[in-house]
VOFI-543576 format. One record per residue (C-alpha): residue number from 0; residue in three letters; x, y, z. Coordinates in steps of 0.1 Angstrom, whole numbers, padded with zeros to 4 digits, m for minus. Example, Ala and Ser with C-alpha at 12.3 -4.5 7.8 and 13.67 -1.06 7.14 Angstrom:
REM VOFI-543576
+-----+-----+-------+-------+-------+
|   k |   r |     u |     v |     w |
+-----+-----+-------+-------+-------+
|   0 | ala |  0123 | m0045 |  0078 |
|   1 | ser |  0137 | m0011 |  0071 |
+-----+-----+-------+-------+-------+
This chain:
REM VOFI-543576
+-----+-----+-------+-------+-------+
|   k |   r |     u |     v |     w |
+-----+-----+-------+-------+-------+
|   0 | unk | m1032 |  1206 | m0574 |
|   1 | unk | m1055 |  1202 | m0602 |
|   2 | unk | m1091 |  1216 | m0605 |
|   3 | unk | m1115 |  1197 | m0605 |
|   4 | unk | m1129 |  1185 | m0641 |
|   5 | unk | m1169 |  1194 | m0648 |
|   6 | unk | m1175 |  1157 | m0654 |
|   7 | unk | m1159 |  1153 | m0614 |
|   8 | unk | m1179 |  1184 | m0601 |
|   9 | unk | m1214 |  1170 | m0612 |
|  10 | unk | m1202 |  1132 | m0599 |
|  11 | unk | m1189 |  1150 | m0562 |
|  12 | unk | m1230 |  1167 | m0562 |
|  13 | unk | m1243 |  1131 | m0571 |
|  14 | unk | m1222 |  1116 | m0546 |
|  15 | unk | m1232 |  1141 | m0518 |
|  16 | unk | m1269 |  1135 | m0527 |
|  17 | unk | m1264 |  1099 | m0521 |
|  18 | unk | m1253 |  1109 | m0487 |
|  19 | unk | m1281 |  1119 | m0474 |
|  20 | unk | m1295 |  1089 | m0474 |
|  21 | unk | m1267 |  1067 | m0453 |
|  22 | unk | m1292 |  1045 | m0427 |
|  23 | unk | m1320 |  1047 | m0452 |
|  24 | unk | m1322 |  1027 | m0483 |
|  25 | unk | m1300 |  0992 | m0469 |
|  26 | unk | m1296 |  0971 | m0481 |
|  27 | unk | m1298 |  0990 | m0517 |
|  28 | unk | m1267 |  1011 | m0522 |
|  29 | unk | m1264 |  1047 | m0518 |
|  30 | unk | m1266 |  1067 | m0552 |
|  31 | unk | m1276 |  1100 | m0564 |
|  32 | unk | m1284 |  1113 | m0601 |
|  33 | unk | m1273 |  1150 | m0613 |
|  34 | unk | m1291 |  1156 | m0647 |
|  35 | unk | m1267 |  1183 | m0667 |
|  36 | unk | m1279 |  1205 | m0702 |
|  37 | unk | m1255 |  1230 | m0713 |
|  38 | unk | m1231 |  1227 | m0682 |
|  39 | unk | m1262 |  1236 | m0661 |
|  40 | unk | m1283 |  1214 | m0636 |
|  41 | unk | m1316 |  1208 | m0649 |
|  42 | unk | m1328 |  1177 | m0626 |
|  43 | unk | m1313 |  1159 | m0597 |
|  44 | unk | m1323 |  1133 | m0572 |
|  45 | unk | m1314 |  1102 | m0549 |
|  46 | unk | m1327 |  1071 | m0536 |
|  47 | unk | m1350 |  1080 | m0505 |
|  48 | unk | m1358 |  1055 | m0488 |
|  49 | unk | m1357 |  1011 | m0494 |
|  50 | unk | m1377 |  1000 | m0518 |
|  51 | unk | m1391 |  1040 | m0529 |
|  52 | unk | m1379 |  1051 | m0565 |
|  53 | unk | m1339 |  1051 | m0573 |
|  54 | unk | m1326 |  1082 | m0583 |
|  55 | unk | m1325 |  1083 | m0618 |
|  56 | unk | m1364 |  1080 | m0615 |
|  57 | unk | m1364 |  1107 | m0590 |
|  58 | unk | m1336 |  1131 | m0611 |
|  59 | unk | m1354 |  1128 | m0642 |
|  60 | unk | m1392 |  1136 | m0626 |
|  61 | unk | m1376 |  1168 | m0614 |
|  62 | unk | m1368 |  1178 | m0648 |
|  63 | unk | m1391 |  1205 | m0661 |
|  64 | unk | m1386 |  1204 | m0700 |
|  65 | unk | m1381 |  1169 | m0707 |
|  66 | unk | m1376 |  1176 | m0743 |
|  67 | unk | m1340 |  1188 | m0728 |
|  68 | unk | m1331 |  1152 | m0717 |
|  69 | unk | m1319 |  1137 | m0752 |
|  70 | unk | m1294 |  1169 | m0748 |
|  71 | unk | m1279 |  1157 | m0714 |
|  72 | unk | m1262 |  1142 | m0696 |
|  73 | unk | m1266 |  1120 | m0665 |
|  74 | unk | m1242 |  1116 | m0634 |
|  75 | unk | m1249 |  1086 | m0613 |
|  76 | unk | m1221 |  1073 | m0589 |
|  77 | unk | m1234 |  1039 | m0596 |
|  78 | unk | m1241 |  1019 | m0626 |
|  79 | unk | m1281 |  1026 | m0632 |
|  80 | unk | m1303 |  0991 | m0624 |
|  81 | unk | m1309 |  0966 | m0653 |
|  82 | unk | m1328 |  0945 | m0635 |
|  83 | unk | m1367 |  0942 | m0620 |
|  84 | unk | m1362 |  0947 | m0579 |
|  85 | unk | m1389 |  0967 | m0558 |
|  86 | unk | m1389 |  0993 | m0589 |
|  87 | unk | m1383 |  0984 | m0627 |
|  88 | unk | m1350 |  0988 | m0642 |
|  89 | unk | m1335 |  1027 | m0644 |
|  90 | unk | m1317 |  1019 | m0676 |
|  91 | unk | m1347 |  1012 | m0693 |
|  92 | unk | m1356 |  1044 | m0679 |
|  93 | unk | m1333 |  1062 | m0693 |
|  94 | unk | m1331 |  1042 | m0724 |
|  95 | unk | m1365 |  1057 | m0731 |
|  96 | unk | m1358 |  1092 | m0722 |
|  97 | unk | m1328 |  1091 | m0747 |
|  98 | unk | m1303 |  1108 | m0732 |
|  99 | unk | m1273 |  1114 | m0745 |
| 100 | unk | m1248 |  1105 | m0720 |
| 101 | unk | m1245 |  1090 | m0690 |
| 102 | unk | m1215 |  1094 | m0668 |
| 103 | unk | m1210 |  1067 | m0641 |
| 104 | unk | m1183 |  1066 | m0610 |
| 105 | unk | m1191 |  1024 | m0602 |
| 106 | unk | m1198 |  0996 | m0618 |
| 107 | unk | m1225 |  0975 | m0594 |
| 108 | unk | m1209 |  0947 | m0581 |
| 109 | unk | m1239 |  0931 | m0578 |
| 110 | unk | m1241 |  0902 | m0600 |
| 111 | unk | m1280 |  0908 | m0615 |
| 112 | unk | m1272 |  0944 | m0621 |
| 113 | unk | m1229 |  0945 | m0632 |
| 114 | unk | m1220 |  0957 | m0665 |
| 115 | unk | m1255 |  0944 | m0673 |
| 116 | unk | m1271 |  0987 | m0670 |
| 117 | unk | m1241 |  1004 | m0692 |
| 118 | unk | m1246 |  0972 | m0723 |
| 119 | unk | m1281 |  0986 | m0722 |
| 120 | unk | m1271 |  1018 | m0724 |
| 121 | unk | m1248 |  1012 | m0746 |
| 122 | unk | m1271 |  0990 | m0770 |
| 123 | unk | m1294 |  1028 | m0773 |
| 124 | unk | m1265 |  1043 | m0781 |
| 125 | unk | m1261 |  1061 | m0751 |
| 126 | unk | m1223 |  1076 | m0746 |
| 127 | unk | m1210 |  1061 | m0716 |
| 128 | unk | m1179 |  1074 | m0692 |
| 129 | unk | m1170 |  1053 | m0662 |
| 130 | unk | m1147 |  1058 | m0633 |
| 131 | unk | m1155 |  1093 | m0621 |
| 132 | unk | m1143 |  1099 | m0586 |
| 133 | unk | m1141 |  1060 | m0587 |
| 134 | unk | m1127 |  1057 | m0556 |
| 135 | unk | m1152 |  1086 | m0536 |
| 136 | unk | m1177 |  1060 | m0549 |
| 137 | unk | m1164 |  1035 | m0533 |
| 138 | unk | m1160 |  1048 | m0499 |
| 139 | unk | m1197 |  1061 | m0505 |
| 140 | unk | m1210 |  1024 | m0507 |
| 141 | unk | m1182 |  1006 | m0487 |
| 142 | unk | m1210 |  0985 | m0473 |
| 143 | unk | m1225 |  0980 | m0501 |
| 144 | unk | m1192 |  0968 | m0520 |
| 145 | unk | m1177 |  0950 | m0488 |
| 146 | unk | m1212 |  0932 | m0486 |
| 147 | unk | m1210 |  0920 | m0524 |
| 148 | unk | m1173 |  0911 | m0528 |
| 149 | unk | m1165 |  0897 | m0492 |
| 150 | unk | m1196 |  0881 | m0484 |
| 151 | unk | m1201 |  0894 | m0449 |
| 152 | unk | m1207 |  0928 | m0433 |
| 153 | unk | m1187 |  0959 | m0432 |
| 154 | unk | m1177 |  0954 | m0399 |
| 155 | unk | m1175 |  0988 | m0379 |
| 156 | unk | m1154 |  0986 | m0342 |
| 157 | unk | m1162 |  1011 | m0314 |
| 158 | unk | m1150 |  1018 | m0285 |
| 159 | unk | m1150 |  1049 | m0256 |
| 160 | unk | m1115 |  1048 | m0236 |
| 161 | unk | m1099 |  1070 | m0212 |
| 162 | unk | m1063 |  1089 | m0219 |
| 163 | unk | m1045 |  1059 | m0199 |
| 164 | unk | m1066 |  1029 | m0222 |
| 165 | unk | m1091 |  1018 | m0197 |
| 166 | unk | m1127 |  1011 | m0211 |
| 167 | unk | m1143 |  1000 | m0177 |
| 168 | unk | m1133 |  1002 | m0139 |
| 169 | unk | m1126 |  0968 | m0125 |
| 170 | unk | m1162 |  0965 | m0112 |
| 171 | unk | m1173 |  0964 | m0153 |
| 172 | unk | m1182 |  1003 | m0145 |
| 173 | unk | m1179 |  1019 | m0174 |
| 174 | unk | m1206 |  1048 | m0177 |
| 175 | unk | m1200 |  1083 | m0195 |
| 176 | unk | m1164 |  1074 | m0198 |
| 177 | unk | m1169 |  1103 | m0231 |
| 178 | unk | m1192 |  1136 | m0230 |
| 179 | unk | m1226 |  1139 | m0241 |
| 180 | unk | m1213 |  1152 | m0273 |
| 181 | unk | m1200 |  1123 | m0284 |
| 182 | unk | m1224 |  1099 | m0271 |
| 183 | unk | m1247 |  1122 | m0295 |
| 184 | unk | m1225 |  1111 | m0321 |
| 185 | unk | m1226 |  1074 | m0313 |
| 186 | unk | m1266 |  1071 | m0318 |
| 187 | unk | m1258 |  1090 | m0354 |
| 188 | unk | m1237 |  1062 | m0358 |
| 189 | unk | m1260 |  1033 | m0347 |
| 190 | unk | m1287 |  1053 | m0368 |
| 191 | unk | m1262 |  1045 | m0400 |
| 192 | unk | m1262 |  1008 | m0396 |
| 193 | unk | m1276 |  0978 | m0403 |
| 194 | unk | m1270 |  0962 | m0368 |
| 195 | unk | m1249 |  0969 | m0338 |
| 196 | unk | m1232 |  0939 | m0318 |
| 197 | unk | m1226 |  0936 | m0277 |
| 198 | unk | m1213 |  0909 | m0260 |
| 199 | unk | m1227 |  0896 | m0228 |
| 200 | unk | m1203 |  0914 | m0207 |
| 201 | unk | m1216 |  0944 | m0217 |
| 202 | unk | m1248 |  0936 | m0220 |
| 203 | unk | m1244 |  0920 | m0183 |
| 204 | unk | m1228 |  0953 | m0165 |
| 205 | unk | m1245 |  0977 | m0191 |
| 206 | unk | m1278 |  0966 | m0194 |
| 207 | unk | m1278 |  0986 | m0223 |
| 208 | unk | m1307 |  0991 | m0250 |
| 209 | unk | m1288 |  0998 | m0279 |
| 210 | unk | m1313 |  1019 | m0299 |
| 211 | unk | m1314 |  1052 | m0312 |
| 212 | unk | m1322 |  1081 | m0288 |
| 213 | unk | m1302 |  1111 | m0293 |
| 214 | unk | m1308 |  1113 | m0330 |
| 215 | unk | m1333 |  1107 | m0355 |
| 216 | unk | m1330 |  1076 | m0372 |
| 217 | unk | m1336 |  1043 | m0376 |
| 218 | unk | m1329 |  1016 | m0351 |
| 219 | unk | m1302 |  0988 | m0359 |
| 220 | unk | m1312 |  0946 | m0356 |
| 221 | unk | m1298 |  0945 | m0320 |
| 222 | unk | m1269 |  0918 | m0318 |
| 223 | unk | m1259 |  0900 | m0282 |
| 224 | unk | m1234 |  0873 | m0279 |
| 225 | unk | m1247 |  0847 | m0251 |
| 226 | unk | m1229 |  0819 | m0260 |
| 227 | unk | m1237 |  0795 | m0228 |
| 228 | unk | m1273 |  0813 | m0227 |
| 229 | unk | m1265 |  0825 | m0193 |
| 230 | unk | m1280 |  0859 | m0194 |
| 231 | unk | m1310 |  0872 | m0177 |
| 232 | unk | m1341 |  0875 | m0200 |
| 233 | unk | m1349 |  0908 | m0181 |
| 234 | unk | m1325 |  0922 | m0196 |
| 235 | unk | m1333 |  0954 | m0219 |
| 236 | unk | m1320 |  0935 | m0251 |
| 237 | unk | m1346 |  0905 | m0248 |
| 238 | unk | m1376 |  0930 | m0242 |
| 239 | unk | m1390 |  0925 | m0278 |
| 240 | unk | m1392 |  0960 | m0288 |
| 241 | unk | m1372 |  0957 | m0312 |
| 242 | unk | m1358 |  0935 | m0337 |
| 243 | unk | m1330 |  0911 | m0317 |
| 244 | unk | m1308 |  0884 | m0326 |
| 245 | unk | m1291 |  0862 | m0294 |
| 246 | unk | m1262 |  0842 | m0306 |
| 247 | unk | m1250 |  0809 | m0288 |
| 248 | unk | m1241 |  0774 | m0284 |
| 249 | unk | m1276 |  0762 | m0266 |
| 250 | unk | m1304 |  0763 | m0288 |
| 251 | unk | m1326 |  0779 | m0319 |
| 252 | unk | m1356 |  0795 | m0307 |
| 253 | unk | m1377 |  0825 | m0323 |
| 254 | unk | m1402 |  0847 | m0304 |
| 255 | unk | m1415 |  0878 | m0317 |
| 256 | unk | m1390 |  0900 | m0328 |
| 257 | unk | m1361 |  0877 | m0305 |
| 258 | unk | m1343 |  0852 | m0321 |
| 259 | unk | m1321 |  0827 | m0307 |
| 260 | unk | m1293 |  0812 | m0330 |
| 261 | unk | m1268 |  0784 | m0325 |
| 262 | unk | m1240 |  0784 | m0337 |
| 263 | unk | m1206 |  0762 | m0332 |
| 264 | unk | m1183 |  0768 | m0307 |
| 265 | unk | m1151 |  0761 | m0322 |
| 266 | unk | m1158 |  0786 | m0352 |
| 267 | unk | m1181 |  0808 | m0333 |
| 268 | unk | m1172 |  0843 | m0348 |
| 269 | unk | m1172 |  0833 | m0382 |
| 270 | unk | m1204 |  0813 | m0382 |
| 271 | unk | m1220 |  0844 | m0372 |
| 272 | unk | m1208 |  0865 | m0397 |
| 273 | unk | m1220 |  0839 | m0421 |
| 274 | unk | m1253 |  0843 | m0404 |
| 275 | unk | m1256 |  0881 | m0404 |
| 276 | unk | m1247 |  0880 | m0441 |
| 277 | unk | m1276 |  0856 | m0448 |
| 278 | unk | m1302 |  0879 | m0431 |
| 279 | unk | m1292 |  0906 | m0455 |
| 280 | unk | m1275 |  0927 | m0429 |
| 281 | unk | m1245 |  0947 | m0445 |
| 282 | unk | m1231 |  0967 | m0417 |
| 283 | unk | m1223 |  0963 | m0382 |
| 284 | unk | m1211 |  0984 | m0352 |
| 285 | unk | m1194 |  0968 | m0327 |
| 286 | unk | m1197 |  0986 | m0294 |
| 287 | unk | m1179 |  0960 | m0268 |
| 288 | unk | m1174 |  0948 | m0246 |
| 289 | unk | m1132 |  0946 | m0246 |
| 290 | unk | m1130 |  0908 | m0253 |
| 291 | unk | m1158 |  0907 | m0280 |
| 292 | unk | m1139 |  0937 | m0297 |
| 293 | unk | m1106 |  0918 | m0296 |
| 294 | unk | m1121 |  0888 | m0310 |
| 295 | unk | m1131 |  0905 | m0337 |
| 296 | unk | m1097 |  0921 | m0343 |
| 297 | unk | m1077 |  0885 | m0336 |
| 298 | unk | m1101 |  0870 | m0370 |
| 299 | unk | m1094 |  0898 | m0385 |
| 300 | unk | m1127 |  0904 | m0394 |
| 301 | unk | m1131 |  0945 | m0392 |
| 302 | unk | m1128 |  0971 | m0413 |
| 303 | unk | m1131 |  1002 | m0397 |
| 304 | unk | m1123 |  1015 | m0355 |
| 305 | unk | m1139 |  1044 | m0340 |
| 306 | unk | m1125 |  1053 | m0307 |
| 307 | unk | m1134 |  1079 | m0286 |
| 308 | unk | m1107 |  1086 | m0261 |
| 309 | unk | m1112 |  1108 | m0232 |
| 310 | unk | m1093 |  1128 | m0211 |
| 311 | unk | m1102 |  1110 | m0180 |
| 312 | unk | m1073 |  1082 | m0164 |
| 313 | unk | m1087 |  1055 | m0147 |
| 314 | unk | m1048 |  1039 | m0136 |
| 315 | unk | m1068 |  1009 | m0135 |
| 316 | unk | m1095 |  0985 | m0149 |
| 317 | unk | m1103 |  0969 | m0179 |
| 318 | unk | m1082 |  0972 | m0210 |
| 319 | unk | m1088 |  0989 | m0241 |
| 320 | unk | m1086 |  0963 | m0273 |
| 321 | unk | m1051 |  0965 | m0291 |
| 322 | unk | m1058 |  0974 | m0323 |
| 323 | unk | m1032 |  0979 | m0353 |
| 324 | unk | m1045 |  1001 | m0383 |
| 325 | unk | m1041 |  1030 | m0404 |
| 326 | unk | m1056 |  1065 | m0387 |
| 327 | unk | m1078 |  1081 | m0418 |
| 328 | unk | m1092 |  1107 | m0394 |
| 329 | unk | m1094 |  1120 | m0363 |
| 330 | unk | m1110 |  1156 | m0349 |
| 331 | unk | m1120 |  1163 | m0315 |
| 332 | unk | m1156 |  1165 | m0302 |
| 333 | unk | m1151 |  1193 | m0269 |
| 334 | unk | m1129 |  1173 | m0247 |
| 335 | unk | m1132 |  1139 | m0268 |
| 336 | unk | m1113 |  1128 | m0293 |
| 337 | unk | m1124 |  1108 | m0318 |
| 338 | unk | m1101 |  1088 | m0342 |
| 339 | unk | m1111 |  1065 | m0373 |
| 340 | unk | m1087 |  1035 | m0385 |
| 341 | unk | m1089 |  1014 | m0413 |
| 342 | unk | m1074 |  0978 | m0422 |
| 343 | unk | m1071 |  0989 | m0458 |
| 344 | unk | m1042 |  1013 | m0470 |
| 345 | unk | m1060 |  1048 | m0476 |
+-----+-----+-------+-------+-------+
């Protein structure tokens, strides 16, 4: 196996910057800035929090002796800004600083910004290098790139089983089917999104509140699938605390922070993707019920399962989802075990 390359070293420390951020800065991508003088980091920095400084503007503030900058070079994993957003344009930035290289892992796919920041750069005379850890870049801002180049969300299916591939008892019961561990792990996960998406089943039998408690972290747009308006407004999900949409085939309707949205039977699923995409969401975590999951999976619209199978057999119930993928991960949580598939070839 080959070492890794300086040029990949300083891209893998921008790229685990950006990390930090996952949950914070949607629907702007992820993306951290390493700042390198003489093979040594004199600046870095990432982008905070939505609609706060990017971080090129953050990497190059923490440089000390700026007179070093038109000697360095600049790692970003994505291709800096070239365009007025919430903050003004990072190649300009840089343009100004004259720096002498800048060494990038993605192009944006967004249409203001692609190709747009490196013929800035390139116009100062600014030595670029694209396609470092290309790929780790991608991963980084799969939502970001899904969102961009398939119109929709990244669409993220979860699901807790037991050993024998029950989700529920067949009363609906389907409480602390995993530990506490990985119930922890599931509000990191909500914490990461944009939204996360119940049917009414679920939201029926589970009255659940789908926010996040066991970590710190943002709470997602809550998502319920009521298509013949039949459920109970007492329910947790239409209290108003936090930002709701209700999906169905009755009526449009918005109250403070709950909104109601029609959509057409016959093309139910994709009309809401459509929707979601249109309120800027860019991720979604699908947490159940069994039939809404399977739906999903039947319009092939997912890209990504979590499950989190127990070692507790039920012999009977409710179904797990049949799901056909490639496994990218799996590692256990105490008794859990949780696995990751994709749709995509790794």
């Amino acid at each position: 196996m080959n070492s890794p390359s300086p040029d990949e070293l300083f891209m893998q420390r921008a790229i685990d910057l950006a990390k930090l951020s996952l949950g914070s800065v949607s629907p702007n991508p992820l993306v951290g800035c390493v700042i390198v003088h003489e093979n040594k980091i004199i600046g870095e920095g990432r982008h905070e929090v939505y609609g706060s400084a990017h971080a090129e503007v953050n990497a190059v503030a923490s440089v000390r002796d700026k007179s070093l900058l038109k000697e360095s070079t600049v790692y970003v994993n994505l291709e800096p800004c070239a365009h007025f957003g919430k903050t003004p344009p990072c190649a300009d930035m840089l343009v100004s600083h004259q720096v002498k290289k800048v060494v990038i892992a993605n192009t944006d796919p967004n249409p203001l910004v692609s190709g747009k920041g490196i013929q800035k750069l390139q116009a100062a005379g600014i030595e670029i290098v694209t396609n470092v850890l290309g790929q780790k870049g991608r991963e980084l801002n799969k939502r970001f790139f899904t969102f961009m180049e398939r119109k929709r969300p990244y669409i993220i299916l979860k699901w807790a089983q037991t050993v024998d591939g029950f989700i529920a008892r067949e009363n609906f019961d389907s409480k602390w089917i995993s530990n506490e561990h990985s119930r922890k792990l599931v509000h990191k996960w909500r914490s990461e999104e944009d939204a996360v998406l119940v049917g009414s089943g679920t939201a029926l039998h589970d009255n659940p509140a789908l926010t996040v408690r066991d970590w710190v972290g943002r709470n997602p747009v809550r998502v319920v699938i009521d298509r013949y308006g039949k459920l109970p407004k007492t329910l947790t999900l239409f209290d108003g605390s936090q930002k709701t949409i209700c999906y169905n085939t009755v009526r449009n309707e918005a109250q403070e922070n709950l909104v109601f949205v029609k959509l057409n039977e016959q093309s139910f699923i994709e009309e809401l993707i459509i929707d979601l995409f249109k309120r800027n969401i860019q991720s979604v975590i699908i947490e159940g019920g069994s039939t809404t999951l399977q739906q999903f999976i039947n319009n092939g619209l997912w890209d990504e399962a979590r499950i989190v199978t127990a070692p507790e057999k039920f012999e009977s119930g409710i179904s797990a989802p049949k799901i056909s993928g490639n496994l990218i991960s799996q590692e256990t949580v105490f008794s859990d075990t949780v696995s990751i598939y994709t749709r995509y070839q790794p």
